[in-house]
C-alpha positions in Angstrom: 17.1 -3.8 -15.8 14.1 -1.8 -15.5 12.1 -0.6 -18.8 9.0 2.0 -18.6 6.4 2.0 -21.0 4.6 5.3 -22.7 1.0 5.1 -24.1 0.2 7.7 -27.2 -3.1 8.9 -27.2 -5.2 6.5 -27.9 -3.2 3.6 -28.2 -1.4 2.1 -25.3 1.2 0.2 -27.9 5.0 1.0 -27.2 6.0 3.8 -29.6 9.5 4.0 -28.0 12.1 3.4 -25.9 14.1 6.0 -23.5 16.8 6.0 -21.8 18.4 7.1 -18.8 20.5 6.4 -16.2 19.9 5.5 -12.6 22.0 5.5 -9.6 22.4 2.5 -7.7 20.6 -0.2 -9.8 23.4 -1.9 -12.2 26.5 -1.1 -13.4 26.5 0.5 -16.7 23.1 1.4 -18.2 18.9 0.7 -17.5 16.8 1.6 -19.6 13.3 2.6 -19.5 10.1 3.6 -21.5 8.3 6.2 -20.1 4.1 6.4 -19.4 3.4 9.8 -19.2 5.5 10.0 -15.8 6.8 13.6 -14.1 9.9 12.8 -14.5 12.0 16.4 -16.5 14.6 14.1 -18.0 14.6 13.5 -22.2 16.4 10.4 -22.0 18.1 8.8 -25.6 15.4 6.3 -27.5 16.0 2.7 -28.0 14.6 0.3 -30.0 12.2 -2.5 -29.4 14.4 -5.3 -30.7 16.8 -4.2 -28.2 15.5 -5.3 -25.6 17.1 -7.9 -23.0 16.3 -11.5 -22.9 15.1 -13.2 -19.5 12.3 -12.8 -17.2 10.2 -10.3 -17.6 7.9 -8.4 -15.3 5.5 -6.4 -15.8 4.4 -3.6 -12.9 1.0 -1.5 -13.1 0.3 1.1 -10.6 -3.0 3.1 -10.5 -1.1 6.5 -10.1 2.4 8.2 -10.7 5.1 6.2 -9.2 6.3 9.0 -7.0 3.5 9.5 -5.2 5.0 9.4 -1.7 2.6 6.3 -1.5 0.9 3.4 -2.5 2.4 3.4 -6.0 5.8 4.5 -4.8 6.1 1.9 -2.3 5.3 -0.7 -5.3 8.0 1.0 -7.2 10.2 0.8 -4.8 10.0 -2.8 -4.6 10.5 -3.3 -8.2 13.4 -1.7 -8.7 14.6 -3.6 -5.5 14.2 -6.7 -7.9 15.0 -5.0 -11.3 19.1 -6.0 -9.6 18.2 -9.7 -9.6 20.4 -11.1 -12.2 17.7 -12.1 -15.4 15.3 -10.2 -14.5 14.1 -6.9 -16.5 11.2 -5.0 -15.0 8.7 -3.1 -17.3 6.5 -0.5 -15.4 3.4 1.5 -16.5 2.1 4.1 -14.3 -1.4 5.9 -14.2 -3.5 3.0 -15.2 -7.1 3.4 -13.8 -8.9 0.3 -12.5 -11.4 0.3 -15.9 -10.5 -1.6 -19.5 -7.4 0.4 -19.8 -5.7 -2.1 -17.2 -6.5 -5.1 -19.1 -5.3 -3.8 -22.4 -1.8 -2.6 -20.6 -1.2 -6.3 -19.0 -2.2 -7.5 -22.4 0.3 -5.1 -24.3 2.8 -6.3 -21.7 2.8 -9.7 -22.7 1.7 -9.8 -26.7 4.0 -6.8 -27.6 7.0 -7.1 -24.4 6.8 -10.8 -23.8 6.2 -10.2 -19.8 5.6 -13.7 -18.1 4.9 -12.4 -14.7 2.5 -9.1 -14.4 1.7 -7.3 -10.2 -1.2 -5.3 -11.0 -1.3 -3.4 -8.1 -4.3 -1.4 -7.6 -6.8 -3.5 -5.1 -10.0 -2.5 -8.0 -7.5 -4.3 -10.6 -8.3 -7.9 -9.3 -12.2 -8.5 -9.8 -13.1 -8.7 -13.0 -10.0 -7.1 -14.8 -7.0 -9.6 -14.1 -9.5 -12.8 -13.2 -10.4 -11.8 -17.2 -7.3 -11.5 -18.4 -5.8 -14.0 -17.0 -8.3 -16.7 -18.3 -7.1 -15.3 -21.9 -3.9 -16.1 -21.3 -2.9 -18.8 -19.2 0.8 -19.1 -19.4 0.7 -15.8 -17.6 1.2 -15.5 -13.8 -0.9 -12.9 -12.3 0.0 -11.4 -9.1 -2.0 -8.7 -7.2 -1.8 -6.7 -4.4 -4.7 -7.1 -1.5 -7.2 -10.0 -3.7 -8.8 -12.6 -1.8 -7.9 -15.4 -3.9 -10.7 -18.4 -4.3 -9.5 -21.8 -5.3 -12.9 -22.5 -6.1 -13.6 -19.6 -8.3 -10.0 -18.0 -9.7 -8.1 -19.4 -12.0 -5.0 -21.3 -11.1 -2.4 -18.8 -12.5 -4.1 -16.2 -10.4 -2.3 -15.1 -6.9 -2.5 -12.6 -4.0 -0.1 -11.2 -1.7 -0.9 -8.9 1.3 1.2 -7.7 4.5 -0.7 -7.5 8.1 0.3 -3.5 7.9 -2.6 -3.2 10.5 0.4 -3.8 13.3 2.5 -1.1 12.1 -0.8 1.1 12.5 -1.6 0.0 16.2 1.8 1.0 16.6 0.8 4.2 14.8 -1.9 4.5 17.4 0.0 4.0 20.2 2.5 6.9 19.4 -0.5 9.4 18.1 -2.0 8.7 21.3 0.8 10.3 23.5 1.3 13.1 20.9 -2.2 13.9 21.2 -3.2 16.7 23.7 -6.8 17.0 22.5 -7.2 13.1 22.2 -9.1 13.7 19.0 -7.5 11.8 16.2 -8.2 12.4 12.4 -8.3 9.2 9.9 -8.8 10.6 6.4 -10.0 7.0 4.2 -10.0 6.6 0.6 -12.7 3.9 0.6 -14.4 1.5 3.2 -12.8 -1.7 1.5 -11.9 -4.8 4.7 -8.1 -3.5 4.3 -9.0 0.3 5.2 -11.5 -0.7 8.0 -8.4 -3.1 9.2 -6.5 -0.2 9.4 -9.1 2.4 11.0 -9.7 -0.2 13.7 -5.7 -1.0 14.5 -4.8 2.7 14.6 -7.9 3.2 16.9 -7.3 0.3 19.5 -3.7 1.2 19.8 -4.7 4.5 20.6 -7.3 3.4 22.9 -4.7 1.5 24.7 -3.3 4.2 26.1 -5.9 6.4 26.4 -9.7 4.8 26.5 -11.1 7.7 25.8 -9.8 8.5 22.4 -11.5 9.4 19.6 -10.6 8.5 16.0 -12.7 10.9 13.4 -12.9 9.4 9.8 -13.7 11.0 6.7 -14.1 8.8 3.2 -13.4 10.9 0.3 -14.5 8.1 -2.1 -11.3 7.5 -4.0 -7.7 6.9 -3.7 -6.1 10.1 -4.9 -8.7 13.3 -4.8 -5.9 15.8 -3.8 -8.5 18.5 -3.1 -11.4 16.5 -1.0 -8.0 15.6 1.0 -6.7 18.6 1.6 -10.3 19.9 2.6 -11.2 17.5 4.6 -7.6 17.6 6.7 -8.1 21.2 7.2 -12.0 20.2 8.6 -10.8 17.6 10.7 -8.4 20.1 12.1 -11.1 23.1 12.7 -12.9 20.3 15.1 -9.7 20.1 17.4 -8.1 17.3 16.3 -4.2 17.3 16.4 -3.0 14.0 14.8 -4.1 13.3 11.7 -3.3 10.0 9.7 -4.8 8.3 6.2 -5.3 5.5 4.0 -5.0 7.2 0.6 -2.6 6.4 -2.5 -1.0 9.1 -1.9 -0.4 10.4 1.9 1.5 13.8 0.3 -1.6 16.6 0.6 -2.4 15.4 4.2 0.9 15.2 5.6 2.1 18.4 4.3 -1.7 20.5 5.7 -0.8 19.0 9.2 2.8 20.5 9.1 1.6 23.9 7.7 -1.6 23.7 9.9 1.2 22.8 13.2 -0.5 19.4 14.0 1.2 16.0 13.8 0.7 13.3 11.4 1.7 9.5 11.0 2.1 8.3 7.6 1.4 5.5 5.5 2.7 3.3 2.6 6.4 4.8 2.7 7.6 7.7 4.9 6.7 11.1 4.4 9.0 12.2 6.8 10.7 14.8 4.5 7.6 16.5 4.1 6.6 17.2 7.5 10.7 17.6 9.7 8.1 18.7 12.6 5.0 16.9 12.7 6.1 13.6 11.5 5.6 11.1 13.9 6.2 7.1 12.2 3.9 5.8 10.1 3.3 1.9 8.5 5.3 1.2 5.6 5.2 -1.7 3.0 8.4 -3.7 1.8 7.3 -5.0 -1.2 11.0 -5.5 -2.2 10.9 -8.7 -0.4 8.1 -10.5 -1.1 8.4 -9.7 -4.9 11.9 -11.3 -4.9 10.3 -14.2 -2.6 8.3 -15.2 -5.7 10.2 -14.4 -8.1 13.3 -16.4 -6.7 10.6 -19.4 -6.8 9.1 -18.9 -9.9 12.8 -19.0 -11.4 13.5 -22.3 -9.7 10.8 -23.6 -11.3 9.2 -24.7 -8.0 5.1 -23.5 -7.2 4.0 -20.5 -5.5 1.7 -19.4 -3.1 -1.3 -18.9 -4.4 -2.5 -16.8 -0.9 0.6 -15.1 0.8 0.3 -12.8 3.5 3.0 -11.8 6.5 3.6 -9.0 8.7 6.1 -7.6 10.9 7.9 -10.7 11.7 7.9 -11.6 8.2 9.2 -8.1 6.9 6.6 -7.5 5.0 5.9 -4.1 6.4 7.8 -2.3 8.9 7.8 1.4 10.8 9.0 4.7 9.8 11.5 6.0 11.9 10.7 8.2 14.9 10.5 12.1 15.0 11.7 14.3 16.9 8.4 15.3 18.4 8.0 11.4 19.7 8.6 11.3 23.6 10.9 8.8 25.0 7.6 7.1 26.9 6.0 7.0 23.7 8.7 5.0 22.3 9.6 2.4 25.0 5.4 1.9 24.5 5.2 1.4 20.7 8.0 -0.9 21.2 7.2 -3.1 23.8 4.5 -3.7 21.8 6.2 -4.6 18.7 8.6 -7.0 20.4 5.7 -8.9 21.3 4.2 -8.7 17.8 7.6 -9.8 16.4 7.5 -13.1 18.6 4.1 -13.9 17.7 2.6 -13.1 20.9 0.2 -10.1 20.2 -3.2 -10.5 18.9 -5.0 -6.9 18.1 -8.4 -7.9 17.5 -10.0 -9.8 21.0 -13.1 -9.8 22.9 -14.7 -8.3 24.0 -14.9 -6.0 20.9 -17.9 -4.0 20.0 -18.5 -2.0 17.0 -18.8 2.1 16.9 -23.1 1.1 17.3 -22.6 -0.9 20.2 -22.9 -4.3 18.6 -20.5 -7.0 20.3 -17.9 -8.3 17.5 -16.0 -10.2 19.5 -17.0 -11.7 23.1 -14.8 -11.8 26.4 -12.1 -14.3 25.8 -12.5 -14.4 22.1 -10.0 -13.5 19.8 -8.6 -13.2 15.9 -5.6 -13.7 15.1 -3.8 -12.4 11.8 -4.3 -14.9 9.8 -8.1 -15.3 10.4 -9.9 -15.1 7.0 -12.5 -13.2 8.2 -10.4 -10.4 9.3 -10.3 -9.7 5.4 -13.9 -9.2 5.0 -14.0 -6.8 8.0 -17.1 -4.4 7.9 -17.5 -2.6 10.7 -15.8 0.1 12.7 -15.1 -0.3 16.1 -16.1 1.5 19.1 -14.4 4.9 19.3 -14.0 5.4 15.5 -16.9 8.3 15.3 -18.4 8.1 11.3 -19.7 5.1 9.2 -18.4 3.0 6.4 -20.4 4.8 4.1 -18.5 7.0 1.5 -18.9 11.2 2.8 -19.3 9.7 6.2 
C-alpha cells in the first residue's frame, strides 16, 4: 500500500487523501496523498480514518519523485516494498534539507502513525533527523549516505549506503573507449566524500585504459540547478570533451544536452537510457528495493538492525545500466572482466601509489583501501587527472 502526502500552503498537515490506481503493485486498489507532485491524474479523496493498519513508512525525498534520479531511484525502492504484505508506505516529495524536513517526519508520525521514516536527502542527517529523532525515540530513523557515530547519534538513528563508486569505474572504463578526444566531463552537485568517491572511480577506471585521460569537473553548488547544468554541459562540450557524466539529483538536463549536442553520456542513479537511444552508454544505478526490504524484513521480526550498512555490487546494492548500442564489443569484455573480479571480492579501486590532482601522494606503492575503509567516507581530495578543485564553481 503506498499513501502520498500533500502540504497546503503553509501548513504541511494532511488535508486529504487521493486515490488512484497503479499498475503492478497489489491487487485491487493503493491509495495515495499527493505533495504537490507532476503527476496530471485527479484521483478520488479518502479519508484519514481510512487508512490501513500495520507498519508504516514514511519516505522523504528532497525533489519530485520522477526525477530520472536520486529521488526516483528512492521511489522506486519504496514501492518495491509498498508489496510486502503489512506494510503501507507514505511518501512526501520536495522537502528541502531546512526545518520543513523535520516538521514532515514529525507530521508523519504524530498525524500518520509512521514507525520507520528514510529521509533521503544526504543534508537531511546532521542536525535535522539527529534532532528529531532525539524527540521521539520510538521512531527509527533511517538515512541515506550518514556517517553514523555510536558515540554521538542516538541509538534509533541508522545509515545505509551502496559502494556505487564500482559501478562508476566501470563507467570509466566504457567512457574511456567511447572517448576519441580523451577529455571526459564530470558535472558535481557538491564536493561531499560520496561525490569525490565517485569523481575519483570514474577517473581511475578511465585511466586504466588510457593514462592520459582527463576528467574535467564542474560543481554547480546544489543538487538540482537545471540551468547551471545545462550551461555547464554545453561548456564542458565547447572545450572538446565528448563524454559527459554527473553526480546530480537529477541526471535528466545533462543527459538529454549530450544527445542533442551528439556526445555520449553515462548516467547515474537509475538509467536515463530513454533519454539519450544514441549517446547512452551505462551508468551506476542504486537498488534501494533491496536493502529497504532487508531492514524492514528485520525490523518486523523483531530482531536489531544495523545501525552502519553499506554493500556494493556483490551485495546488489547498486548495479549497471545496460549497454548501448554505441558500446564496442572491446569495451564490454573490459568493463566486465572487471566486474567479475569486483563481484568475487577481488578488486580494490583505491591503491598506491595514489596521488592527488596537486601531486600529493594519497596512497604509497603497495598500499591500498578497500571498500569498507572508513576513511574512504571522508574522502577530500581529487585525484590525479581530475583537472578542477573541490571548491564549489571550480
Amino acid at each position: 500500500m503506498v499513501e502520498m502526502r500533500r502540504k497546503t500552503c503553509g501548513s504541511l498537515l494532511l488535508t486529504s487523501w487521493l486515490q488512484i490506481r497503479h499498475v503492478g503493485l497489489c491487487a485491487g486498489l493503493i491509495w495515495l496523498t499527493v505533495a504537490g507532485c507532476s503527476k496530471s491524474e485527479a484521483p478520488a479523496e479518502k479519508s484519514v480514518g481510512q487508512a490501513n493498519a500495520g507498519l508504516k513508512i514514511g519516505f522523504i525525498y528532497v525533489g519530485p519523485r520522477d526525477d530520472f534520479g536520486y529521488n526516483q531511484a528512492h521511489h522506486e525502492g519504496a514501492m518495491l516494498v509498498s508489496k510486502l504484505p503489512g506494510v503501507t508506505v507514505l511518501e512526501e516529495e520536495k522537502v528541502p534539507e531546512a526545518m520543513e524536513v523535520q516538521k514532515t517526519m514529525e507530521s508523519m508520525v504524530k498525524l500518520e502513525g509512521a514507525s520507520l521514516l528514510f529521509p533521503t536527502s544526504f543534508g537531511y542527517y546532521d542536525p535535522h533527523i539527529l534532532k528529531t529523532a532525539g524527540k521521539l525515540p520510538e521512531v527509527t530513523f533511517l538515512h541515506c549516505g550518514g556517517l553514523y557515530d555510536a558515540g554521538k547519534h542516538p541509538q534509533n538513528v541508522g545509515s545505509y549506503f551502496g559502494y556505487i563508486d564500482e559501478a562508476e569505474y566501470l563507467n570509466g572504463i566504457v567512457a574511456a573507449h567511447a572517448t576519441k578526444t580523451k577529455k571526459l566531463g564530470f558535472i558535481a552537485a557538491k564536493p561531499i566524500p560520496q561525490v569525490l568517491r565517485n569523481i575519483n572511480a570514474f577517473t581511475l577506471g578511465a585511466r586504466s585504459v588510457h593514462p592520459d585521460i582527463t576528467t574535467t569537473v564542474v560543481f554547480t553548488g546544489d543538487w538540482s540547478v537545471p540551468v547551471k547544468e545545462a550551461d555547464s554541459a554545453n561548456g564542458l562540450i565547447d572545450q572538446g570533451i565528448d563524454v559527459l557524466t554527473m553526480h546530480v539529483d537529477s541526471p535528466k538536463v545533462i543527459v538529454q544536452t549530450a544527445e542533442k549536442r551528439g556526445v555520449y553520456s553515462v548516467g547515474y542513479h537509475t538509467s536515463q537510457a530513454s533519454l539519450a537511444p544514441k549517446g547512452y552508454l551505462t551508468g551506476a544505478e542504486w537498488n534501494w528495493g533491496k536493502v529497504y526490504t532487508q531492514y524492514i524484513e528485520t525490523i518486523k521480526a523483531g530482531k536489531s538492525w544495523d545501525h552502519l550498512v553499506r554493500g556494493g555490487l556483490k551485495d546488489g546494492f547498486v548495479q549497471s545500466s545496460p549497454y548501448g548500442a554505441a558500446v564496442t564489443p572491446e569495451a564490454k569484455t573490459a568493463a566486465e572482466a572487471v566486474r567479475k573480479s569486483m563481484l568475487a571480492g577481488d578488486f580494490v579501486i583505491f591503491k598506491g601509489e595514489l596521488k592527488d590532482n596537486t601531486g600529493k601522494i594519497i596512497l604509497s606503492a603497495g598500499t591500498q583501501k578497500a571498500q569498507r575503509d572508513p576513511t574512504l567516507e571522508s574522502m577530500d581530495y581529487l585525484v590525479e587527472g581530475v583537472i578542477g578543485s573541490t571548491g564549489v564553481g571550480s
